[in-house]
Kinemage of the C-alpha trace (Angstrom):
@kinemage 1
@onewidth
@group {chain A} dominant
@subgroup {mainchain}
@vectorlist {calphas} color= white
{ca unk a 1} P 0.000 0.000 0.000
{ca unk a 2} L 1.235 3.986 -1.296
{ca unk a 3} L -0.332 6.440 0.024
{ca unk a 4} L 0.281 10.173 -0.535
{ca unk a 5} L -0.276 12.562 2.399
{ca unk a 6} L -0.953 16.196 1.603
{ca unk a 7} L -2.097 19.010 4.023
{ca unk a 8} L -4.850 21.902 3.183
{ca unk a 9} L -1.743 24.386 3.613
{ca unk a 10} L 1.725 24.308 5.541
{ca unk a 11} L 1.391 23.940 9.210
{ca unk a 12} L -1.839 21.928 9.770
{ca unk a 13} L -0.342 19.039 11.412
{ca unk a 14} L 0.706 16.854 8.557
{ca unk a 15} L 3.873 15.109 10.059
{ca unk a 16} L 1.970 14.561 13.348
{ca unk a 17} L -0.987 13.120 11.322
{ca unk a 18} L 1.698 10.791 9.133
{ca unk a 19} L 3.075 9.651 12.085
{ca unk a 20} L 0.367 8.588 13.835
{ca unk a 21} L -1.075 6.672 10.976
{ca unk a 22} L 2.583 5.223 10.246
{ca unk a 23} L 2.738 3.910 14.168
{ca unk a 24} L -1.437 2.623 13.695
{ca unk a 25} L -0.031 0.603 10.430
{ca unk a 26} L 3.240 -0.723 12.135
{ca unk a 27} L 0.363 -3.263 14.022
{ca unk a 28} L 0.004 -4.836 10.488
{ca unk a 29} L 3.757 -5.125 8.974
{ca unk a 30} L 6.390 -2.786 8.369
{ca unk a 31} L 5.810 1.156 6.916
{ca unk a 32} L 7.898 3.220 5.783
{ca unk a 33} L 7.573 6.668 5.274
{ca unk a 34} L 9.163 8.673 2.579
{ca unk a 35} L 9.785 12.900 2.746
{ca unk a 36} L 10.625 13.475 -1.350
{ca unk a 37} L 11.617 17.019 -0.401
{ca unk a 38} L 12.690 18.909 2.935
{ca unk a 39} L 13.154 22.024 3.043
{ca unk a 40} L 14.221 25.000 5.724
{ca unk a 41} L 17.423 22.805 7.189
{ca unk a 42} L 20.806 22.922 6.808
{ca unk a 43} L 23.095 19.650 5.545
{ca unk a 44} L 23.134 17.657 8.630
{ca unk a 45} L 21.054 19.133 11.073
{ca unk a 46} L 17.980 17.497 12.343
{ca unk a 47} L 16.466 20.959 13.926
{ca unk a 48} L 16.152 24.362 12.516
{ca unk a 49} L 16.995 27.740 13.901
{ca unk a 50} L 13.523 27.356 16.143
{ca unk a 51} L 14.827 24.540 17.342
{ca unk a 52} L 12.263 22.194 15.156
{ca unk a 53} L 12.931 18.705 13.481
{ca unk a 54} L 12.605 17.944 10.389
{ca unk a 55} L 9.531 15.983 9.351
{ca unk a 56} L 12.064 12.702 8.986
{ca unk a 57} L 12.914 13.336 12.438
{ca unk a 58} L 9.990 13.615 13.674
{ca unk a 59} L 8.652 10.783 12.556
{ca unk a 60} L 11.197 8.739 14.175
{ca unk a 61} L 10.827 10.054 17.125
{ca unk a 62} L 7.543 9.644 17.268
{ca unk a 63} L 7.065 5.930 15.978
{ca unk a 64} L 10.987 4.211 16.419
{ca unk a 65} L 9.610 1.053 14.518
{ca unk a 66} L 8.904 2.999 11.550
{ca unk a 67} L 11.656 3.575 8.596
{ca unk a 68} L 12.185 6.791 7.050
{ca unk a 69} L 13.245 8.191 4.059
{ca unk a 70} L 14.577 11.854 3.440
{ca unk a 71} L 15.925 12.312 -0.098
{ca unk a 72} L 16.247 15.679 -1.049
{ca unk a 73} L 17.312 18.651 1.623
{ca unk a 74} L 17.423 22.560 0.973
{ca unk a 75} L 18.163 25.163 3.448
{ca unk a 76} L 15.582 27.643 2.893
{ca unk a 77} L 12.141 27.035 4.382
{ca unk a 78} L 10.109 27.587 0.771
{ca unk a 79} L 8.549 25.531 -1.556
{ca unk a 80} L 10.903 22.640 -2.486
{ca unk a 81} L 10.994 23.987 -6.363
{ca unk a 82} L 11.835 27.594 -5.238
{ca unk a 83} L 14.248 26.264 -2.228
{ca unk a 84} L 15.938 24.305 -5.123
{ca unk a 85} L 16.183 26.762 -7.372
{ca unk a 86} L 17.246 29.948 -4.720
{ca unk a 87} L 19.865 27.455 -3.609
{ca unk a 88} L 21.524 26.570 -7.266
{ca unk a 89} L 21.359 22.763 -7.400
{ca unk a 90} L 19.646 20.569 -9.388
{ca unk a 91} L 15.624 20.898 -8.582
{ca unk a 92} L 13.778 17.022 -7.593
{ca unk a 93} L 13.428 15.139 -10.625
{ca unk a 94} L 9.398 13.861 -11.161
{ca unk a 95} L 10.744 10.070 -12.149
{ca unk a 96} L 13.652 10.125 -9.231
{ca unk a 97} L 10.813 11.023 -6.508
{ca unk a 98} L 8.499 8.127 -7.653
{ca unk a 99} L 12.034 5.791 -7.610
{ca unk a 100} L 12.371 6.603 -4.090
{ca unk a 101} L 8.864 6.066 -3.213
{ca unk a 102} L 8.815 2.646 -4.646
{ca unk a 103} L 12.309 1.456 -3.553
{ca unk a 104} L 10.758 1.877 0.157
{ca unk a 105} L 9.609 -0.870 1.762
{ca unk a 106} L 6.361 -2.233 3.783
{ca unk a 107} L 3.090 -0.186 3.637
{ca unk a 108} L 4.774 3.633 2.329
{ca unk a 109} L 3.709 6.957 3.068
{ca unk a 110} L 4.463 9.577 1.259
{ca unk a 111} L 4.693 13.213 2.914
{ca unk a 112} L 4.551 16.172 0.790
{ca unk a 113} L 5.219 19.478 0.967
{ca unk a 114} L 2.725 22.242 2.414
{ca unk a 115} L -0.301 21.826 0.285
{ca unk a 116} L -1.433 20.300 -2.689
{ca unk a 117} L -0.242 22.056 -5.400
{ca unk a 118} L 3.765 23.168 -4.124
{ca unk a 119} L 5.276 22.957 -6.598
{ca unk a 120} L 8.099 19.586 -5.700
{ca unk a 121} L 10.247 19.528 -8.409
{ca unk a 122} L 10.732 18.856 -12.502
{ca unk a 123} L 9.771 16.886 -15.178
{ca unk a 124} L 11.758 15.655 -17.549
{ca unk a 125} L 10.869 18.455 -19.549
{ca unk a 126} L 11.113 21.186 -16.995
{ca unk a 127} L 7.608 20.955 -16.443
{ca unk a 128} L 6.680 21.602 -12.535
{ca unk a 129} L 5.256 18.810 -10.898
{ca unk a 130} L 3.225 18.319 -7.354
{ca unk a 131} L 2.615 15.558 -5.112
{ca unk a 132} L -0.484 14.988 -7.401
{ca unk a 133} L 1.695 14.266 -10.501
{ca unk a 134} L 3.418 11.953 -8.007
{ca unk a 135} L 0.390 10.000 -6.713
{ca unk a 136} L -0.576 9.537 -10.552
{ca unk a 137} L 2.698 8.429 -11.209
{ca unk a 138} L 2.816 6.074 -8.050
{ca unk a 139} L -1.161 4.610 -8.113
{ca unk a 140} L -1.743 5.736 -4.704
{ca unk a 141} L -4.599 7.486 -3.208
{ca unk a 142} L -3.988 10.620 -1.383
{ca unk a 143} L -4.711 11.577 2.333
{ca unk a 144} L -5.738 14.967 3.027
{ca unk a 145} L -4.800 16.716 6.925
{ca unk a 146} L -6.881 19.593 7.690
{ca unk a 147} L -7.183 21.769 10.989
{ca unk a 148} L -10.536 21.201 12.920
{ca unk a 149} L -11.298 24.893 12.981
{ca unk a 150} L -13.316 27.663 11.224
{ca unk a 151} L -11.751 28.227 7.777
{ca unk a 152} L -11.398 24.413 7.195
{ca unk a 153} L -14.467 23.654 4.680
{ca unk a 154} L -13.028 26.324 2.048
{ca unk a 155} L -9.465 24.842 2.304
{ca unk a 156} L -10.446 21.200 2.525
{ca unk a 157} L -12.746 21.136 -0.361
{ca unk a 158} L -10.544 22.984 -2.454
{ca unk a 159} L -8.307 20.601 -2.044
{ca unk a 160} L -10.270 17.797 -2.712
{ca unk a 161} L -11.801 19.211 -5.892
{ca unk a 162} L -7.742 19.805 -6.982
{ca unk a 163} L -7.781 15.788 -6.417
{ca unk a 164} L -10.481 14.815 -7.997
{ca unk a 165} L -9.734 17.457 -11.089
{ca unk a 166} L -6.041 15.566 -11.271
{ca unk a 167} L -8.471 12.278 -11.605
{ca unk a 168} L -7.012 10.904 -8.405
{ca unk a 169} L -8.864 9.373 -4.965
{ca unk a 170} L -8.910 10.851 -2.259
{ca unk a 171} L -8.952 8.401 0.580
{ca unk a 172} L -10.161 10.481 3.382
{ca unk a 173} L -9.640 13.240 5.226
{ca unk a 174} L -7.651 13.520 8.687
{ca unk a 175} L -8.310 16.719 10.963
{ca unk a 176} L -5.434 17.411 13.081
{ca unk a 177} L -4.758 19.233 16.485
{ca unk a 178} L -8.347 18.372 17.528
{ca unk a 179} L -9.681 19.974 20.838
{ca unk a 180} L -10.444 17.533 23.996
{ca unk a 181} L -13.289 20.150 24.350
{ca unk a 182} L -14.875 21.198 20.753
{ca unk a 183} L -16.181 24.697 20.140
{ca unk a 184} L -19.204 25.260 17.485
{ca unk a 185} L -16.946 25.434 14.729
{ca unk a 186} L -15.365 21.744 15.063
{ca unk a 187} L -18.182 20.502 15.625
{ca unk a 188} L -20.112 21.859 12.766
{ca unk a 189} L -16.965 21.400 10.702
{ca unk a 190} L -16.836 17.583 11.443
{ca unk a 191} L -20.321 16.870 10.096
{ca unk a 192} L -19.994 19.856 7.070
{ca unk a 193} L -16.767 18.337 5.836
{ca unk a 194} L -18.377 14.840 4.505
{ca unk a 195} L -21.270 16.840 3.097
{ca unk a 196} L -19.546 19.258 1.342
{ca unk a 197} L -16.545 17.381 0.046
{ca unk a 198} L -17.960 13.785 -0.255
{ca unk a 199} L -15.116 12.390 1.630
{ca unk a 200} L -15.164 10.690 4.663
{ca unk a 201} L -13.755 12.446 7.654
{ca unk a 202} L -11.488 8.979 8.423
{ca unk a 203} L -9.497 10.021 11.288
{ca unk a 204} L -9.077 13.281 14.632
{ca unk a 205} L -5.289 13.555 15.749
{ca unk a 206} L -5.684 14.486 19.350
{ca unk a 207} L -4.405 18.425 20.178
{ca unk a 208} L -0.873 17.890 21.432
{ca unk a 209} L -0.987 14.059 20.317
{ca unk a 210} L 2.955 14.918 19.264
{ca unk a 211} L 3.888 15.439 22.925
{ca unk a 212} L 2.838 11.835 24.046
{ca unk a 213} L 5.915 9.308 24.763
{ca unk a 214} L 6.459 7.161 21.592
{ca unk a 215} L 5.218 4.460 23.635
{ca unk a 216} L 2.001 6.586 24.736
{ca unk a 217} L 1.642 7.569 20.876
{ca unk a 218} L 1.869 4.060 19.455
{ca unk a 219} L -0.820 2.865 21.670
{ca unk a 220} L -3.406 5.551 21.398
{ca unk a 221} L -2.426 6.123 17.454
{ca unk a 222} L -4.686 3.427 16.193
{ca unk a 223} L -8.019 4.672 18.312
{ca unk a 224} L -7.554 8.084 16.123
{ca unk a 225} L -8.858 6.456 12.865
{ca unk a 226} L -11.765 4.877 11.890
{ca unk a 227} L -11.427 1.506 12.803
{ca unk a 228} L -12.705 0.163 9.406
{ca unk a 229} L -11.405 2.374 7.245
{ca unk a 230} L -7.384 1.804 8.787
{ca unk a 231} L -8.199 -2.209 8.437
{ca unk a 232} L -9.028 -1.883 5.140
{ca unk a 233} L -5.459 -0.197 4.172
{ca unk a 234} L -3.998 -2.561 6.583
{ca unk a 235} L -4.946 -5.356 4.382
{ca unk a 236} L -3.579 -3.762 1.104
């Protein structure tokens, strides 16, 4: 099983999200998740100037058992085409991502970079390419992460009609950072979302789920998705 994770934007929780869903797999077989394209760190270095690790990191932190993959690194925090380019090396080639991704072993996730449409890398004719293009390329399905709050139904369902335009599945849709105690807005959002995107809200990441003990993490992980949804890619 491949499956691409995208966010709604940057900073909605998508490395928490993979994570969790990597360490809810791990019950199943191996996973492995793959990061085509990190950006905003230095050769090396596993935290930024704020002190943050990079998604790689942070998955292994989070879930030990998992493997991960980090292929391509640029300093500036940007989109990975721009990073590349502002940095003078050779952008991420479209065919060499979707190499990676299927050299990886187990059940594979595939993080990508802010939202839908950043721009990853290039085709072999220069042409820009996102993780769409790489989901085509790869089969897979693609996993959308979306904060619980207000704002969410414009963001979510744009990015699901993007999907659907690129002729891809979406497989479901994972809010993040959600409250012990919902306001109105989750609430509403949580029953809106299905409605209004035809996608099935398949999983709620807890709100601070990322400062659990691995241990802690890998045993609650599992209860955050729908329990037949996560069996069926379990089986694939």
């Amino acid at each position: 099983m491949t499956l691409c994770v995208t966010g709604t934007s940057t900073g909605v929780g998508k490395t928490v999200a993979t994570a969790a869903l990597a360490a809810a797999l791990l019950e199943s077989g191996p996973v492995t998740v793959v990061k085509p394209a990190q950006t905003g760190f230095a050769d090396g270095a596993d935290r930024d100037e704020d002190g943050q690790l990079s998604d790689a990191a942070e998955v292994a932190r989070l879930v030990p058992g998992a493997a991960t993959v980090e292929h391509r690194r640029y300093p500036e925090p940007l989109a990975p085409l721009t990073a590349a380019r502002r940095a003078g090396v050779a952008a991420l080639g479209r065919r060499e991502a979707a190499d990676v991704v299927r050299a990886a072993a187990g059940a594979v996730l595939v993080e990508g970079a802010g939202g839908v449409l950043v721009r990853l890398g290039l085709d072999h004719d220069r042409t820009p390419f996102t993780v769409l293009d790489l989901a085509a390329d790869l089969g897979a399905e693609v996993l959308v992460v979306a904060d619980p709050a207000l704002g969410t139904l414009n963001h979510t369902e744009l990015t699901v009609r993007a999907i659907a335009a690129a002729g891809l599945v979406c497989a479901g849709i994972v809010l993040s950072r959600w409250p012990e105690r919902p306001g109105l807005a989750e609430r509403c959002n949580l029953v809106d979302l299905p409605e209004l995107t035809g996608v099935a809200v398949v999983g709620r990441i807890p709100d601070g789920a990322a400062a659990l003990a691995p241990a802690a993490f890998a045993a609650e992980a599992p209860s955050w998705f729908d329990g037949a949804w996560l069996s069926a890619r379990s089986r694939r």
